[in-house]
C-alpha positions as CSV (number, residue, x, y, z in Angstrom):
1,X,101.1,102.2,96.7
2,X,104.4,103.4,95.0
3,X,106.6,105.1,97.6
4,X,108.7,106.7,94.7
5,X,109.0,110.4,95.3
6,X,108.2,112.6,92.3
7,X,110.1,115.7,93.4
8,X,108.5,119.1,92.0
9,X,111.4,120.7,90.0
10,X,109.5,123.4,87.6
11,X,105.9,125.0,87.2
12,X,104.9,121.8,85.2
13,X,105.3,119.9,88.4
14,X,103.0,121.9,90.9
15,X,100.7,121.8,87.6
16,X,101.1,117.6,87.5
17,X,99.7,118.0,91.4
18,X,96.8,119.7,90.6
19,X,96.1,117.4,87.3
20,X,96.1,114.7,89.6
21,X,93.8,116.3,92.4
22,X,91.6,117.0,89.3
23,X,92.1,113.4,88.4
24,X,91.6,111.6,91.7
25,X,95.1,110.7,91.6
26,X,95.5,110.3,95.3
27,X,98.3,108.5,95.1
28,X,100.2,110.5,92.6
29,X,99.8,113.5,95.0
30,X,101.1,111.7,97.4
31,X,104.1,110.8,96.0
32,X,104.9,114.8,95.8
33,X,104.4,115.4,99.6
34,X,107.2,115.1,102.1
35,X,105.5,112.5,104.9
36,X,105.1,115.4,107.2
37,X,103.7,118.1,105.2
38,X,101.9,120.5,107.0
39,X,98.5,122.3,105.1
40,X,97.1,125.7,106.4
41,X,94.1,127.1,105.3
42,X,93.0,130.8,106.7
43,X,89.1,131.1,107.5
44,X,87.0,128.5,109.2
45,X,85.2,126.4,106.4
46,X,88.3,123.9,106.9
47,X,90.5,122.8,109.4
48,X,93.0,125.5,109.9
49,X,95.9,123.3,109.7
50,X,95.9,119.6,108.7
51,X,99.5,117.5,109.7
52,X,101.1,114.5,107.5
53,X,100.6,113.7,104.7
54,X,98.3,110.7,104.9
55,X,96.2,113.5,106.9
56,X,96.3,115.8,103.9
57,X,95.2,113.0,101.1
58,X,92.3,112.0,103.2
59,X,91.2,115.6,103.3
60,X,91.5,116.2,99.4
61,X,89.4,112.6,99.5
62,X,86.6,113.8,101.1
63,X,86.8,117.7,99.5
64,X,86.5,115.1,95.8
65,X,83.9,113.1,97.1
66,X,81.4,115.8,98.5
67,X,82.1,117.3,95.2
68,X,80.6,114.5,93.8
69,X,83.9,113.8,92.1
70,X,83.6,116.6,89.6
71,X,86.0,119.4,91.3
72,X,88.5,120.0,88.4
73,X,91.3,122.7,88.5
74,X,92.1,125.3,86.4
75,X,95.6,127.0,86.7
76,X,96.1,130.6,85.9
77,X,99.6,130.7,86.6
78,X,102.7,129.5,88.3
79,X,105.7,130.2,90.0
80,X,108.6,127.9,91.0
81,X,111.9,129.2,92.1
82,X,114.7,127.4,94.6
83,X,112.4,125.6,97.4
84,X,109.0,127.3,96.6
85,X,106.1,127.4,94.2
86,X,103.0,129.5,94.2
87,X,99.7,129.2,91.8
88,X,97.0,130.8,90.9
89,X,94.1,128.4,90.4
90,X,90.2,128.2,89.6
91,X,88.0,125.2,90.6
92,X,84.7,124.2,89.2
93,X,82.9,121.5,90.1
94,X,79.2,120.3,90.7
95,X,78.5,119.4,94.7
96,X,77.1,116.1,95.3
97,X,74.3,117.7,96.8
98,X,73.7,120.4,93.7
99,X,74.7,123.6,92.1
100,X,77.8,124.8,90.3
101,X,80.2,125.5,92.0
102,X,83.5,128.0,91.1
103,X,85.9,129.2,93.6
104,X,89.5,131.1,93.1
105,X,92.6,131.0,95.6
106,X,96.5,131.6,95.0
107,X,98.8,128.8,96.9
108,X,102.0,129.0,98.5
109,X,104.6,126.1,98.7
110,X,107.4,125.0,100.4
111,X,109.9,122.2,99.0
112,X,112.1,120.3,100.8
113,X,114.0,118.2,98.3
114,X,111.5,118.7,95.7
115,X,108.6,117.5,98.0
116,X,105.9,119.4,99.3
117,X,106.7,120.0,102.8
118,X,104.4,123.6,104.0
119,X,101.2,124.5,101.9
120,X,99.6,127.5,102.4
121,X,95.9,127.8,100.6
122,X,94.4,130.9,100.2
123,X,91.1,131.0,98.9
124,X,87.4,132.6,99.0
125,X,85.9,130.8,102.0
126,X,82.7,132.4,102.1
127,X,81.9,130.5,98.4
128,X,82.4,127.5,100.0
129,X,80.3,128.5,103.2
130,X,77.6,129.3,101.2
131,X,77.9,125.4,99.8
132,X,78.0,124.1,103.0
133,X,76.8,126.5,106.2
134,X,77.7,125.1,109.2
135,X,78.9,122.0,107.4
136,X,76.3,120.6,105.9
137,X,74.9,120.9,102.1
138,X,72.6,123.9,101.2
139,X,69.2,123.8,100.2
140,X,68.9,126.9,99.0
141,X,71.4,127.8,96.4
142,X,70.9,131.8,95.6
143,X,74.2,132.9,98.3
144,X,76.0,130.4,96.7
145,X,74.5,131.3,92.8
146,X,75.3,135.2,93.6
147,X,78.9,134.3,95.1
148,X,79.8,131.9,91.6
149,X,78.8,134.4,89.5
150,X,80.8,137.6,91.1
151,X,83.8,135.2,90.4
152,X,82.5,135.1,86.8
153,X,84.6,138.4,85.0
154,X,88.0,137.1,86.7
155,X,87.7,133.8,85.8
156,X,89.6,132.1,83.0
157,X,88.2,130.8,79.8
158,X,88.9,127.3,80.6
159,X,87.0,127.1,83.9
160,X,84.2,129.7,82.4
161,X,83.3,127.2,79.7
162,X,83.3,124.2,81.9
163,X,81.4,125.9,84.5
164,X,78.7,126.5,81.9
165,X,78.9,123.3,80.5
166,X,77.4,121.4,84.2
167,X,74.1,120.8,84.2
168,X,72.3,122.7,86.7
């Protein structure tokens, strides 16, 4: 792997890291991530709070893989000033075990020289519960259908039409 840090110095770079999450670019996310970042997410349909790094990537992994590979971000906006970023983001995505998946959430980021050191998630946790009660795939997709398709009117164009676009 190349250990050269790509520091996040504008919007465009917090957008790069979710190109590459999009992209399976573990290793490009990496090289934005200060060794011992530090990841909280509120709710319970994930750790709370995942240490290092390496920690992180493996996370994102598996979140790609039981997405069958198809989670893609879509960025409404962002914000970088000094030390921190924030984004507003969309997610499609087709689980590996069925459905269509969208969710929405608005991050939070600290930098230390340029690198990702805190990241704070905030996103609709019940969507994903719904995917996966208790932790394992649903069967039955109608929560899950009726939770996707509140998110529908706030929703931008971009993750509406790909949304639509996989199969069902």
């Amino acid at each position: 792997m190349n250990e050269t840090p790509i520091p996040i110095n504008s919007e465009q770079g917090i957008l790069d890291f979710y190109e590459a999450f999009s992209t399976g670019n573990f290793e490009t996310m990496a090289r934005m991530m200060h060794p011992d970042c530090v990841l909280d997410f509120p709710g319970s349909s994930f750790p709370n709070r995942v240490e290092g790094r390496d920690s992180i990537i493996e996370l994102f992994r598996s979140v790609q893989t039981a997405m069958g590979n198809t989670l893609r971000f879509h960025n409404k906006w962002a914000i970088h000033k000094d030390d921190m970023v924030a984004v507003h983001w969309f997610t499609t995505g087709k689980p590996a075990h069925g459905g269509r998946y969208l969710n929405r959430g608005v991050a939070w980021y600290k930098l230390e020289g340029g690198l990702i050191q805190d990241f704070q998630d905030f996103f609709d946790t019940e969507i994903v519960s719904a995917f996966w009660p208790d932790g394992s795939p649903c069967t039955d997709f109608s929560k899950a259908d009726s939770l996707v398709n509140r998110l529908r009117t706030y929703a931008t164009p971009e993750a509406l039409a790909r949304l639509d676009s996989l199969e069902e």
